[in-house]
C-alpha positions as CSV (number, residue, x, y, z in Angstrom):
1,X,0.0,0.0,0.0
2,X,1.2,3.6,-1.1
3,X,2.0,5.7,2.0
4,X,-0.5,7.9,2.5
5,X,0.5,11.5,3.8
6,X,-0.8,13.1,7.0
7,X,-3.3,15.9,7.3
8,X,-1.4,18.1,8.2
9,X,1.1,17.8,5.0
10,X,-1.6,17.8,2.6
11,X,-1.4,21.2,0.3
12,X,-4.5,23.6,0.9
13,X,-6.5,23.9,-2.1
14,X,-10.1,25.8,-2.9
15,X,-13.2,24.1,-2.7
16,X,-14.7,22.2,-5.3
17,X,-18.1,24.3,-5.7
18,X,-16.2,27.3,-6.1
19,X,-14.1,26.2,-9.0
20,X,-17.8,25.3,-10.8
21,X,-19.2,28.6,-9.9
22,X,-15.9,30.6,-11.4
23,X,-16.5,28.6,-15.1
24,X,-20.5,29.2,-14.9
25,X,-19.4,33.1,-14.5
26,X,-16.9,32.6,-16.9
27,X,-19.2,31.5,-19.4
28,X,-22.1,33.9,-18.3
29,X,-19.3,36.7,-19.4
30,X,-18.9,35.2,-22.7
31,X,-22.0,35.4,-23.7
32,X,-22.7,38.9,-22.8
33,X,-19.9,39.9,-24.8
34,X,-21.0,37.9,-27.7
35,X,-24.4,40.1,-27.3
36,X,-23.0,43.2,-27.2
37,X,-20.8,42.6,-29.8
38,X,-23.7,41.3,-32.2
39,X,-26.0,44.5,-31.3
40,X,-26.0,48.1,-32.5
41,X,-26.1,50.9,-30.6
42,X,-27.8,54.2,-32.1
43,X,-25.7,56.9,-30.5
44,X,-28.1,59.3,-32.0
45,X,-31.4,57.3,-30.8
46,X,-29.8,57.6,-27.5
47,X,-28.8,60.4,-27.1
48,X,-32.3,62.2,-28.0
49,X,-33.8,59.8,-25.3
50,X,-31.1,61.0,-22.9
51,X,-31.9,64.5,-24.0
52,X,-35.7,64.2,-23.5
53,X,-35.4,62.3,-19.8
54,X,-33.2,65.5,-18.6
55,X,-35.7,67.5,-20.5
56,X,-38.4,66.5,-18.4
57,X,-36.0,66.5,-14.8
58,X,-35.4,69.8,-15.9
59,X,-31.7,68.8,-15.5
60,X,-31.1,70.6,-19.1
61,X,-27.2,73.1,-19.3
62,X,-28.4,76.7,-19.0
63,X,-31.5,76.2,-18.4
64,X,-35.0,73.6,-18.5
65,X,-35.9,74.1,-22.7
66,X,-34.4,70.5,-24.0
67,X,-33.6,70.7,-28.1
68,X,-36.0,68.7,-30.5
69,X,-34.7,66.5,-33.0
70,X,-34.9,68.5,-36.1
71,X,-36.0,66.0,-38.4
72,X,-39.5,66.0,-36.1
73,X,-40.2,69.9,-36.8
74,X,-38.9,70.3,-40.6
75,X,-41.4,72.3,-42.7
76,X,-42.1,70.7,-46.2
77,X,-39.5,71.9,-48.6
78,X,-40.4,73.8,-51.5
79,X,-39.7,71.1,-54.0
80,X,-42.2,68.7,-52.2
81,X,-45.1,71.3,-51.8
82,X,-44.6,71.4,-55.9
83,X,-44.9,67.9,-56.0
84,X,-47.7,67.8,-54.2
85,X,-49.6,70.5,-56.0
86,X,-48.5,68.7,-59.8
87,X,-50.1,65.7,-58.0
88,X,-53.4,67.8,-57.6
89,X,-53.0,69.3,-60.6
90,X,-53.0,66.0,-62.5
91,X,-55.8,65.0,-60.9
92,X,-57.7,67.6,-61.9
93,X,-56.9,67.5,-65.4
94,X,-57.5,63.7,-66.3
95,X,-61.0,64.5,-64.2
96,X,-61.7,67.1,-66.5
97,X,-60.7,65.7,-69.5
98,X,-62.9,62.3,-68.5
99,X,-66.0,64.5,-68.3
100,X,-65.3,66.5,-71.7
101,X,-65.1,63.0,-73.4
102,X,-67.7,61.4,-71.8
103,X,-70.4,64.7,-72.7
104,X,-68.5,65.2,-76.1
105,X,-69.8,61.4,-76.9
106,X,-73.3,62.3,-76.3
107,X,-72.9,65.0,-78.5
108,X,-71.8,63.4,-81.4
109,X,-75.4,61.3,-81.5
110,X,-77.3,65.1,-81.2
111,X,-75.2,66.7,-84.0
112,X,-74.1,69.6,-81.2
113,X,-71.0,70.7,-81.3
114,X,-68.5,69.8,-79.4
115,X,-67.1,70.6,-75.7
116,X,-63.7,72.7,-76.3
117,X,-61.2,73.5,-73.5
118,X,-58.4,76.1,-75.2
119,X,-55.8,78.5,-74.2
120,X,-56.7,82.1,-73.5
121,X,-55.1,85.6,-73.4
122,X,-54.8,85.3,-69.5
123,X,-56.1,81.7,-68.4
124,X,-58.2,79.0,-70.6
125,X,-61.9,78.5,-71.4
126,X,-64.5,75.7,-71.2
127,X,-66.5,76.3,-74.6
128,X,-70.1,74.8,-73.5
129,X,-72.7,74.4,-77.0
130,X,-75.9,76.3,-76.4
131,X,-77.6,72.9,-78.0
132,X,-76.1,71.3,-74.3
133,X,-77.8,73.9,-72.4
134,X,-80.6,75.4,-73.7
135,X,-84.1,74.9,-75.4
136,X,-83.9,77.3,-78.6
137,X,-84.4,81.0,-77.6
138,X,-84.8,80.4,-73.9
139,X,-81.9,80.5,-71.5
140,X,-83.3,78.0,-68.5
141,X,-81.6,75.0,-67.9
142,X,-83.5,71.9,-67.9
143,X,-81.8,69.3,-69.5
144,X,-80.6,66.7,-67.0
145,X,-77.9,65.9,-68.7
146,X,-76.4,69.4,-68.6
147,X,-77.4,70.2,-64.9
148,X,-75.1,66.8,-64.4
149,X,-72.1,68.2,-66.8
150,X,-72.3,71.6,-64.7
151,X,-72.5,69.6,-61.1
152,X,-69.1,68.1,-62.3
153,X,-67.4,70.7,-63.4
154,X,-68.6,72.6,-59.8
155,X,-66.6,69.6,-58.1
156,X,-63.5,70.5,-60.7
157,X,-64.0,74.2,-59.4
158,X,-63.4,73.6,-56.0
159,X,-60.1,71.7,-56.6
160,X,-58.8,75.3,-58.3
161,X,-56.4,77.3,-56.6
162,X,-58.7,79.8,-54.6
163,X,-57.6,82.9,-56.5
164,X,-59.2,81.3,-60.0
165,X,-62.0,83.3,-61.3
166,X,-64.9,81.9,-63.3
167,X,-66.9,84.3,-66.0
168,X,-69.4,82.7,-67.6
169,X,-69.7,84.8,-70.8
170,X,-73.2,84.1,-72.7
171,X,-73.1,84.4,-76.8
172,X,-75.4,84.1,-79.8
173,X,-75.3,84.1,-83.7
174,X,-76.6,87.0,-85.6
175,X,-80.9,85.6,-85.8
176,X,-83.0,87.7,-83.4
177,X,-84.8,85.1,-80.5
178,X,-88.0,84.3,-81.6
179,X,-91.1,86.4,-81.5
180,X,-92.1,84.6,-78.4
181,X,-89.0,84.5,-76.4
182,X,-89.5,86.4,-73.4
183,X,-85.9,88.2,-74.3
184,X,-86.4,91.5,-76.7
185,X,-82.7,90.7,-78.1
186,X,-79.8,88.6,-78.2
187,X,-78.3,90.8,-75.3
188,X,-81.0,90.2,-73.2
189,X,-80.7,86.5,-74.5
190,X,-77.3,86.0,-74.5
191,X,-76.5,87.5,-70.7
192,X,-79.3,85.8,-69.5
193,X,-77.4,82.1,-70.3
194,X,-74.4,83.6,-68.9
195,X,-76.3,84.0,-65.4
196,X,-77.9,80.9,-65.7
197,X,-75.1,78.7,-66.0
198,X,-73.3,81.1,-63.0
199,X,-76.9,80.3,-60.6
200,X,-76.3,76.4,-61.6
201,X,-72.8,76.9,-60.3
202,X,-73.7,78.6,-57.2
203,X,-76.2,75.9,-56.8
204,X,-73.6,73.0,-56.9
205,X,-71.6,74.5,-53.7
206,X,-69.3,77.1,-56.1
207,X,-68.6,80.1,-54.0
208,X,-70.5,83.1,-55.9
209,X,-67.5,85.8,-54.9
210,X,-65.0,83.2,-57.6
211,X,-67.9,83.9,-60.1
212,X,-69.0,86.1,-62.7
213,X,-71.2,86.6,-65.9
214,X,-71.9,88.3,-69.1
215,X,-73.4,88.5,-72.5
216,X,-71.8,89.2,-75.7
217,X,-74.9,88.8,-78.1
218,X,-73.2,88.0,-81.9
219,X,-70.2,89.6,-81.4
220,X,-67.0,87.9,-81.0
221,X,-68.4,84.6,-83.9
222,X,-66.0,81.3,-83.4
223,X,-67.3,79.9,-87.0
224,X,-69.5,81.8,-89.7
225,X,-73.0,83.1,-89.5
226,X,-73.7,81.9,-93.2
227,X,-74.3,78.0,-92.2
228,X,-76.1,76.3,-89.5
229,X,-73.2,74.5,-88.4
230,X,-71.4,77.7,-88.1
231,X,-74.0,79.2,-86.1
232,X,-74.6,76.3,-83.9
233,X,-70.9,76.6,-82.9
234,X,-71.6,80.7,-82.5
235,X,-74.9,80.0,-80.1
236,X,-72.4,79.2,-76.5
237,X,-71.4,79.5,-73.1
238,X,-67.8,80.0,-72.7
239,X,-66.5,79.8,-68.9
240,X,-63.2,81.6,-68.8
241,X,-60.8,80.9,-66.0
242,X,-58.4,83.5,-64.8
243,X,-56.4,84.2,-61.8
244,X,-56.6,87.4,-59.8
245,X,-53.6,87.2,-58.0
246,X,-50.3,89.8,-58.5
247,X,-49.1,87.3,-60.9
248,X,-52.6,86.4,-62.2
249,X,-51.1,85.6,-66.2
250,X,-47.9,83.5,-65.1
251,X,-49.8,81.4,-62.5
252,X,-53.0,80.7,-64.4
253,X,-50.9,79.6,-67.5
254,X,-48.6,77.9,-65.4
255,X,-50.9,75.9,-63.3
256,X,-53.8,75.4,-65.0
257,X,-53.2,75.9,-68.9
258,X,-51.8,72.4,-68.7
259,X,-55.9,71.4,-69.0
260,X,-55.8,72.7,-72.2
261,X,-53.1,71.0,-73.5
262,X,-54.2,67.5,-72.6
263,X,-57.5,67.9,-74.6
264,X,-56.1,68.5,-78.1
């Protein structure tokens, strides 16, 4: 048998459960290093959630008002507001143009002439056939399908830029109004369809201070007098659009004559 030492000789060592807790801690350490390392901190994050916690202990440098992040207060630049009013803009236009085609195909089974949207000297115009409108020599409207057109073109109205002004300019062609026609001339006749189509307007939710109207009796003829095509085209309603701002030709032309453009 191997000689066995005394207890008093025997080297002093640590305890066994010790040793096992030191490698659990050891390993414990590892792998909250490994966490860390495999996270990312956002410096920035934290530092605007530092900035808002001494914000509200009023512990702020100088004083108790704590910095907001920028990004949180900046105004829309200019470049997006244009965006944003092309966006509008577009809208409006393929709306438009959709109702002119869809009314300028019910016209072609009547023989009336056509819806035209053009350019003008200081906005565009909306060229509306008398035939759409009107009974012959009268100047109420009581067509359904033209009360409808006019309800649409209110909703296109109230997408304008507030500063848009509508004058709904009444014409004729060169033959008196009948004998019975409550008007004593194409003046009378002509100005007459200029208010109606503005009341129709007013009617749909337009506000009346954006809206205006005329008559021009025979003057101002889009297509001869000699034919009854020509004066089909000459018996109208034109609505012409026009800013009244400073700038009232650039922006109308800018913003709006676009419409125009799209329908040729």
């Amino acid at each position: 048998m191997g000689k066995k030492c005394k207890q008093e000789e025997c080297p002093k060592c640590l305890p066994e459960w010790l040793a096992a807790f030191g490698d659990l801690m050891s390993l414990l350490l590892c792998f909250f290093v490994l966490l860390l390392s495999m996270s990312s901190m956002d410096a920035k994050k934290i530092q605007e959630a530092i900035g808002s916690l001494a914000g509200a202990l009023s512990v702020l440098e100088g004083g108790t008002k704590m910095e907001i992040s920028r990004e949180k207060v900046e105004l829309p630049s200019v470049q997006e507001i244009r965006i944003s009013k092309e966006k509008t803009q577009q809208q409006v236009q393929s709306q438009l143009q959709k109702t002119i085609t869809e009314v300028n195909e019910m016209l072609k089974t009547t023989g009336s002439p056509d819806i035209v949207l053009e350019e003008a000297e200081k906005g565009f115009l909306l060229r509306l056939p008398a035939t759409l409108l009107f009974a012959s020599g009268d100047a109420r409207i009581i067509n359904d399908d033209a009360i409808l057109f006019l309800k649409r073109i209110a909703l296109i109205i109230q997408k304008l830029p507030k500063n848009i002004t509508i004058d709904a300019v009444g014409y004729t062609d060169n033959t008196p109004p009948p004998i019975n026609s409550p008007y004593k001339d194409n003046w009378e006749l002509s100005a007459a369809r200029g208010v109606s189509v503005v009341k129709e307007l007013i009617k749909d939710g337009v506000d009346p201070k954006r809206l205006k109207a005329s008559g021009r009796a025979s003057n101002n003829p889009v297509a001869s007098n000699a034919t009854s095509e020509g004066r089909a085209k000459n018996r109208r309603v034109e609505l012409y659009f026009f800013s009244t701002g400073t700038n009232g030709e650039n922006k109308a032309q800018k913003s709006i004559l676009d419409m125009s453009k799209t329908t040729k």
